[in-house]
KETIDREN-330509 format. One record per atom (N, C-alpha, C, O): residue in one letter; x, y, z. Coordinates in steps of 0.2 Angstrom, whole numbers, plus 5000, padded with zeros to 4 digits. Example, Ala and Ser with C-alpha at 12.3 -4.5 7.8 and 13.67 -1.06 7.14 Angstrom:
KETIDREN-330509
A506649725039/A506249785039/A506649845039/A507149835042/S506449895035/S506849955036/S506450005039/S506750065040/
end
This chain:
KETIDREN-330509
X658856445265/X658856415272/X658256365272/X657756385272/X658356295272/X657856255272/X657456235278/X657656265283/X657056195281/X656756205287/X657256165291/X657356205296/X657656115291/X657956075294/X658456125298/X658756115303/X658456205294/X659256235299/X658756305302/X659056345305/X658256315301/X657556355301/X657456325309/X657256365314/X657556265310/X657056225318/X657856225323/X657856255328/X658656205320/X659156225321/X659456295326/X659756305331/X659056345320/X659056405323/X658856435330/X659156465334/X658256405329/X657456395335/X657756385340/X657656425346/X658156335339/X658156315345/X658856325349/X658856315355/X659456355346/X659856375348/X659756465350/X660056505354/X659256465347/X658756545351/X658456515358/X658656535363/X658256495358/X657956455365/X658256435370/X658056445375/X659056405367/X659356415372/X659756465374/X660056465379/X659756505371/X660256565372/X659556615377/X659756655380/X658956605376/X658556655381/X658356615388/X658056635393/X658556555386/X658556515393/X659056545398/X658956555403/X659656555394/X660156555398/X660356625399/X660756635403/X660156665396/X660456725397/X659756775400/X659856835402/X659156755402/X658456775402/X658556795411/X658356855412/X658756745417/X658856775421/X659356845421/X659356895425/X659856805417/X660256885420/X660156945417/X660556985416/X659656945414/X659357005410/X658657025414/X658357075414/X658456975417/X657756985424/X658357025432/X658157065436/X658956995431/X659257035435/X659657115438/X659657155442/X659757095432/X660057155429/X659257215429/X659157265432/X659057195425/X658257255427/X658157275434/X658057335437/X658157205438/X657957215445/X658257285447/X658057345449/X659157265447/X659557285451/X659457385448/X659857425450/X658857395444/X658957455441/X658157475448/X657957535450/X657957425449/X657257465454/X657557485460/X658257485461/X657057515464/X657157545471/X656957465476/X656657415473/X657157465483/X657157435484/X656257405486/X656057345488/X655957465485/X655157455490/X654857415484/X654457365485/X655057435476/X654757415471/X654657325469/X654257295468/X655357315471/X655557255472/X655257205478/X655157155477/X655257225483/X654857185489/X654257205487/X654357155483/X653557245484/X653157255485/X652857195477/X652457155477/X653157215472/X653157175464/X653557125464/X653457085460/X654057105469/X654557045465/X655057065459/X655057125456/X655357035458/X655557025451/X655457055445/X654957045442/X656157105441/X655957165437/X655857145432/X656357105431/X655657155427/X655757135419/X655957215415/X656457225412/X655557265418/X655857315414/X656357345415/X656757315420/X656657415412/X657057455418/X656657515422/X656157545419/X656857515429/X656857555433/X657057615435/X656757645439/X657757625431/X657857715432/X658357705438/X658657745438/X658457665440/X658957695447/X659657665445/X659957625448/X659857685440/X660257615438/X661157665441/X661657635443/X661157695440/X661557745442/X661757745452/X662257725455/X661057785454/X661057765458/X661357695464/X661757695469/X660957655460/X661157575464/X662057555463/X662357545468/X662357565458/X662757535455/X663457605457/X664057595456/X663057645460/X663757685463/X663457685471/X663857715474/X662857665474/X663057655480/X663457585480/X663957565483/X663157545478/X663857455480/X664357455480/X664657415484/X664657495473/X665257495472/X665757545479/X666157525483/X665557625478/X665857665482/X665557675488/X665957685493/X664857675490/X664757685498/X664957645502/X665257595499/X664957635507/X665457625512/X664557545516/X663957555516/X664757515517/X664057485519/X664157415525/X664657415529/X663657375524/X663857295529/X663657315537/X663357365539/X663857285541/X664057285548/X664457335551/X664257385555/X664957335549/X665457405550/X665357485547/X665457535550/X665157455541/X664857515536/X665457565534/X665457625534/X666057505533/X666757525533/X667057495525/X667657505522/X666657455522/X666857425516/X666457425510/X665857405510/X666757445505/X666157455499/X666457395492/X666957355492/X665957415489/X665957355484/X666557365481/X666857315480/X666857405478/X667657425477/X668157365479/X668557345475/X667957365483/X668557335490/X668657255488/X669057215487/X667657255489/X667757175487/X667857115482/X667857055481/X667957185477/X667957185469/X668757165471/X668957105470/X668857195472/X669857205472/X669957125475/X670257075472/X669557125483/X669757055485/X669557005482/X669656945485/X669156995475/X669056935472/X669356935466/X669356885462/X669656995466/X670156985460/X670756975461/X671156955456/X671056975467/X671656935470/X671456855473/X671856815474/X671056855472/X670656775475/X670756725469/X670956665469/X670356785464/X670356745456/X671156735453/X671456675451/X671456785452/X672156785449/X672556735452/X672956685449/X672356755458/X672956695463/X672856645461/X673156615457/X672356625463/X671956565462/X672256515457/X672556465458/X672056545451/X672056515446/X673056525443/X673456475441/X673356585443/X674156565444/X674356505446/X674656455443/X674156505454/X674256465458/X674356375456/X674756335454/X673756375457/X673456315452/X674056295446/X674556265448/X673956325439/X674456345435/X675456325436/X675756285432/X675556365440/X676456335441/X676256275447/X676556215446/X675956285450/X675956185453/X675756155450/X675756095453/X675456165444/X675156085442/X675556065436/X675556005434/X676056145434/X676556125428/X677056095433/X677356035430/X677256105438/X677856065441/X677956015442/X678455985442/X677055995445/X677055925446/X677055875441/X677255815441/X676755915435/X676655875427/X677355855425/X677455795422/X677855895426/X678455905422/X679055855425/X679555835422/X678755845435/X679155805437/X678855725437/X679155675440/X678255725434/X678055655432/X678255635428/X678455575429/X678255665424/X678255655416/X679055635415/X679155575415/X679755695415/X680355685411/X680655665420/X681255645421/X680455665423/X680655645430/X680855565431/X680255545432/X681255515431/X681155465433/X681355435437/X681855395438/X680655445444/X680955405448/X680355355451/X679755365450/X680655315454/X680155245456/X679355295459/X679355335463/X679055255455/X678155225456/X678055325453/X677655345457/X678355345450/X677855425446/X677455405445/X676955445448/X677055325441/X676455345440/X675955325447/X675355345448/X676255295449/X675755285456/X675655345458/X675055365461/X676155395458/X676155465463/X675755505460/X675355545463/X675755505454/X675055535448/X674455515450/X674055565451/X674255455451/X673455435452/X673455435458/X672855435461/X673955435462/X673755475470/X673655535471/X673355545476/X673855595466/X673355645466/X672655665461/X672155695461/X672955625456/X672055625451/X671755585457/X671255615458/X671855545464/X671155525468/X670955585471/X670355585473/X671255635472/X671055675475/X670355705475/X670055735479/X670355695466/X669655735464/X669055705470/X668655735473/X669255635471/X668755605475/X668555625482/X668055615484/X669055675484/X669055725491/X668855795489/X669355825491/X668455845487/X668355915484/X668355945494/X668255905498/X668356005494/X668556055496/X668056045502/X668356055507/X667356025502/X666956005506/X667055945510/X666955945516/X667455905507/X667455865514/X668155855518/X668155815522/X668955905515/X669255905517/X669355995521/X669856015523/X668656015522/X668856095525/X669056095532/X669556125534/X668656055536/X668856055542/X669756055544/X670056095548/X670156005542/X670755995542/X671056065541/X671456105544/X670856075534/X671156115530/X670756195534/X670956245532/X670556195537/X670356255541/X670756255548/X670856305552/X670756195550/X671356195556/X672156225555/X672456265558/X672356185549/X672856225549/X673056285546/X673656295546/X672356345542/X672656385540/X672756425548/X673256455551/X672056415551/X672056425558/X672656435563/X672856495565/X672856375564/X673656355566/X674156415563/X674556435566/X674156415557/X674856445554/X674556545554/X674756585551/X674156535557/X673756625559/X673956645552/X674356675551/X673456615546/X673256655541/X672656655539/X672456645534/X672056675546/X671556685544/X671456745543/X671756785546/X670956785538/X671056855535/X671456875535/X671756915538/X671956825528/X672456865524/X672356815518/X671956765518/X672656855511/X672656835506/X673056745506/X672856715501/X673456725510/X673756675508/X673256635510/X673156585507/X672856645517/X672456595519/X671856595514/X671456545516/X671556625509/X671156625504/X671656575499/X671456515499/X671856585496/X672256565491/X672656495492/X672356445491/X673256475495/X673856445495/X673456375497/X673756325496/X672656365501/X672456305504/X672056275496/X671956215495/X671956305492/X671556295487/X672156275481/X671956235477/X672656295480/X673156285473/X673256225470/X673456215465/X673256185475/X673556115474/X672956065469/X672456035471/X673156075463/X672456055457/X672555975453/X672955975447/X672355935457/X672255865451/X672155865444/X672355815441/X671655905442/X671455915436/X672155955430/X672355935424/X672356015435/X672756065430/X673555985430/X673955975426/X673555965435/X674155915434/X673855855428/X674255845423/X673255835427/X673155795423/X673055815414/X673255785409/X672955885415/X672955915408/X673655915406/X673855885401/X674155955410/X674855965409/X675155915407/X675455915402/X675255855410/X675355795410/X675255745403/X675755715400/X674655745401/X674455735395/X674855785388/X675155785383/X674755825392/X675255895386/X675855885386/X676155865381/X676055885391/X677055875391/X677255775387/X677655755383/X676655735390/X676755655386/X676655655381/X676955615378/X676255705376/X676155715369/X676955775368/X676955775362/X677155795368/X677755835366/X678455775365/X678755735369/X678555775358/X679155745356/X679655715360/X679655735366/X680155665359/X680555655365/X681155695360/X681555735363/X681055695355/X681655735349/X681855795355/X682355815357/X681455805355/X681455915357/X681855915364/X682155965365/X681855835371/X682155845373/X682855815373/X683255815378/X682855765366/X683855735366/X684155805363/X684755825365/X683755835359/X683755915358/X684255945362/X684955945362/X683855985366/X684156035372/X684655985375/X685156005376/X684455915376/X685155885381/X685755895376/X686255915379/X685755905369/X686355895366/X686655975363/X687155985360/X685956035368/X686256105367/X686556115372/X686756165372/X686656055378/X686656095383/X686156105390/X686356125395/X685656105387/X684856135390/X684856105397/X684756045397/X684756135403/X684856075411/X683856075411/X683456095407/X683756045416/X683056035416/X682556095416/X682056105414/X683056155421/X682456205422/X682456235414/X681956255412/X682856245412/X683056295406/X682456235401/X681856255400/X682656175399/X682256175395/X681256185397/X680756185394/X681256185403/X680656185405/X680356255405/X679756255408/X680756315403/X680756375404/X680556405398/X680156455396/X681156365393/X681256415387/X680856375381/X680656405376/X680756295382/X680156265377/X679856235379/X679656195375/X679456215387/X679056175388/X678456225390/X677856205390/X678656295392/X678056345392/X677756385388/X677156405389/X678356395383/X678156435377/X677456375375/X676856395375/X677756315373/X677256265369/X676756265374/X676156275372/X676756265380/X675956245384/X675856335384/X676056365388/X675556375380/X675256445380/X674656435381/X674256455385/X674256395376/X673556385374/X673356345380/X672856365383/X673656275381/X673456235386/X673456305395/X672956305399/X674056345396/X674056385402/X673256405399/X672756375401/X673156445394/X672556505394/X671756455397/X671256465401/X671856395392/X671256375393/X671156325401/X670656305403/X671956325404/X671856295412/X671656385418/X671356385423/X671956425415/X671756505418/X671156505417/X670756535422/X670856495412/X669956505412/X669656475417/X669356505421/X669856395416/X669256375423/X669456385428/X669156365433/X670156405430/X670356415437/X670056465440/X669756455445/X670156525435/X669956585437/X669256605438/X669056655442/X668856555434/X668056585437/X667856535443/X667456555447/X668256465443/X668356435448/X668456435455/X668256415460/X668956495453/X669256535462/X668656595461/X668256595466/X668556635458/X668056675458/X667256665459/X666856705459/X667356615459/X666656595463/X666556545469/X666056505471/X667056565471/X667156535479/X666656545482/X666356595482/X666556515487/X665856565492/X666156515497/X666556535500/X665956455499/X666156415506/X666656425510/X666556435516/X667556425505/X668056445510/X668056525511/X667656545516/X668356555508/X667856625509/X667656645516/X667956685520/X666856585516/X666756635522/X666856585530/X666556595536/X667256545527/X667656525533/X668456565536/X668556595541/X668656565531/X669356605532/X669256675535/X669356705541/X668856715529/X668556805529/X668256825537/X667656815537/X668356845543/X667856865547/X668056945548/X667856975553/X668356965544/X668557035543/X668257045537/X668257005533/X667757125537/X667257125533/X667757135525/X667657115519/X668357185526/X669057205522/X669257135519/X669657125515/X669057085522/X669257035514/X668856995512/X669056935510/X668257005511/X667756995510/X667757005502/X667957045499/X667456935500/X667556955490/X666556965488/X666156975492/X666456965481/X666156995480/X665456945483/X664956965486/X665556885480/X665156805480/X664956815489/X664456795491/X665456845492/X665256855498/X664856885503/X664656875508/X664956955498/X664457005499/X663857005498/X663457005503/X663756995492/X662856975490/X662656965496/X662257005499/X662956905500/X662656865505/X662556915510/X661956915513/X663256955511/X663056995517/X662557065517/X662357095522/X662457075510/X661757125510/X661257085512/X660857105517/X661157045509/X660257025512/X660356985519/X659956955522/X661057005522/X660756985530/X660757045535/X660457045540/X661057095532/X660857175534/X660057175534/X659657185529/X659957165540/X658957165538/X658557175544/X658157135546/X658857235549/X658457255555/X657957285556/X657957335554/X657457235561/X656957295563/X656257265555/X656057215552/X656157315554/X655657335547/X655757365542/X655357395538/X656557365542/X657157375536/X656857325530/X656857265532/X656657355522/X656657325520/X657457295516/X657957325515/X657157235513/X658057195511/X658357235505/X657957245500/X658757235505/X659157265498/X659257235493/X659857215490/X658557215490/X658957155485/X659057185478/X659357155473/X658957245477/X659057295471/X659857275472/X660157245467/X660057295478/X660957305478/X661257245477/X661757235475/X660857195480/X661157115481/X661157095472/X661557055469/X660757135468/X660557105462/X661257145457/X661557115453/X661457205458/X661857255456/X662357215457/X662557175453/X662557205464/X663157155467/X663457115463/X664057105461/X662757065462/X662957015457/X663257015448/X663756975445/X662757075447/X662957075442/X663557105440/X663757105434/X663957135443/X664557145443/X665057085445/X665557075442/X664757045449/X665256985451/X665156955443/X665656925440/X664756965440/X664656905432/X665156945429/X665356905424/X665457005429/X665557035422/X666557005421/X666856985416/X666757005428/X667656995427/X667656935424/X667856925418/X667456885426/X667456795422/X667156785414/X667256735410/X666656835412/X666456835405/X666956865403/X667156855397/X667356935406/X667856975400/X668556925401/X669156935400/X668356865403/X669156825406/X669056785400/X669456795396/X668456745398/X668156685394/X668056715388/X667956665384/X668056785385/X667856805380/X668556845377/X668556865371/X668956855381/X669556875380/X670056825378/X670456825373/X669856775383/X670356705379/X670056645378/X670156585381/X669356665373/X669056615372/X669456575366/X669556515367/X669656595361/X669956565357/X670756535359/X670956495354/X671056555364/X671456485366/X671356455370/X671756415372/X670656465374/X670356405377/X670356355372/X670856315372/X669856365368/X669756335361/X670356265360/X670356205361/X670856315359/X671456275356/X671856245360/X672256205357/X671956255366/X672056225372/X671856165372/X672156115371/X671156175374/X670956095375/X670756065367/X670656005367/X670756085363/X670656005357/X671156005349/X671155985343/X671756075354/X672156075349/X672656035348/X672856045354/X673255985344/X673355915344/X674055925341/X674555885343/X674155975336/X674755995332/X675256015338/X674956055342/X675656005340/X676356025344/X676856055339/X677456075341/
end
């Protein structure tokens, strides 16, 4: 190994304890008690309670109510996440698919009227978009989490580009099997987008899984409260000369990290091939 992949090395070390250095400062914390913690700060080693901390967040019952445990919110962020990014997913293949083999006046106009979207993110259309989940009474329920979020300019812009790169052969093809529109879009335009879906479900899904704003607009019932939301609501548990629970906020967290790396590490390799794979 010569010096030139010796400094290489170095530094791809350097970024990997950049990046992984707090959540291993985390993770220790979330092993102290909480006196340890407010008294020292921030833990480097382990503390011994890791047991303890990590089966009160999940199963004791806690918050304001003291009626909802970390289980619960686990669950509601895993319906948050899945939805989410499904969701995303069949709307963005139908919009793609009726751009694309669809011909009817100004499609492409209708395309870069929702690529502007990107121009509008979630912050400054909430107000609206809080009025009517309001209006249509789904606040604290899964659709009002989910269904105000699915509509995705980006997953239309990937699809889109995937379906204009696919043969037009494949569909004089099926026209001359037979094939109506939904069939061919069922039985060969899904199959071939597998790798582009996995690598649009990754960013969906840590996407919708780290929601925190809508969330806690929609959520005023402690029961649909997701994980990214909880954190928050332990360290406002804080009456009187109660010290804060940041051991458990820290426990918290590091659970909320663990679904999206087993998401990203499980289909990293059709992420991979998803976005810069070229062969059809």
């Amino acid at each position: 190994m010569n010096k030139l992949q010796i400094s290489d090395h170095i530094i791809l070390l350097l970024g990997v304890l950049f990046m992984v250095g707090p959540v291993v400062v985390a993770f220790m914390t979330s092993t102290h008690d909480a006196i340890t913690i407010y008294k020292e700060g921030m833990q480097a080693g382990y503390g011994g309670h890791f047991y303890e901390n990590y089966h009160k967040v999940l199963f004791e019952a806690g918050g304001f109510t003291k009626e909802v445990d970390g289980f619960v919110m686990l669950w509601n962020s895993m319906i948050l996440g899945f939805g989410f990014a499904i969701g995303k997913i069949v709307i963005s293949m139908l919009a793609a698919y009726a751009i694309v083999y669809f011909r009817f006046p100004f499609a492409t106009f209708c395309f870069w009227i929702i690529f502007a979207t990107l121009l509008l993110p979630l912050e400054v259309r909430i107000l609206p978009s809080y009025e009517i989940v309001q209006s249509l009474g789904m606040v604290n329920t899964y659709s009002g989490l989910i269904v105000p979020l699915i509509a995705s300019a980006t997953g239309t812009f990937f699809f889109r580009q995937f379906f204009k790169s696919v043969p037009d052969e494949l569909l004089e093809a099926a026209r001359i099997d037979g094939a109506g529109p939904w069939k061919f879009f069922k039985d060969i335009l899904v199959p071939m987008s597998q790798t582009m879906i996995a690598a649009i479900f990754i960013i969906m899904f840590v996407y919708g899984w780290n929601q925190y704003l809508w969330p806690t607009l929609i959520t005023t019932d402690e029961s649909m409260f997701t994980l990214v939301r909880g954190i928050k609501q332990i360290l406002q548990v804080w009456v009187g000369a109660q010290i804060p629970a940041i051991n458990e906020a820290m426990a918290l967290a590091i659970l909320a990290m663990l679904p999206p790396v087993i998401v990203v590490v499980v289909f990293q390799s059709w992420f991979v091939k998803g976005l810069v794979e070229s062969d059809k």
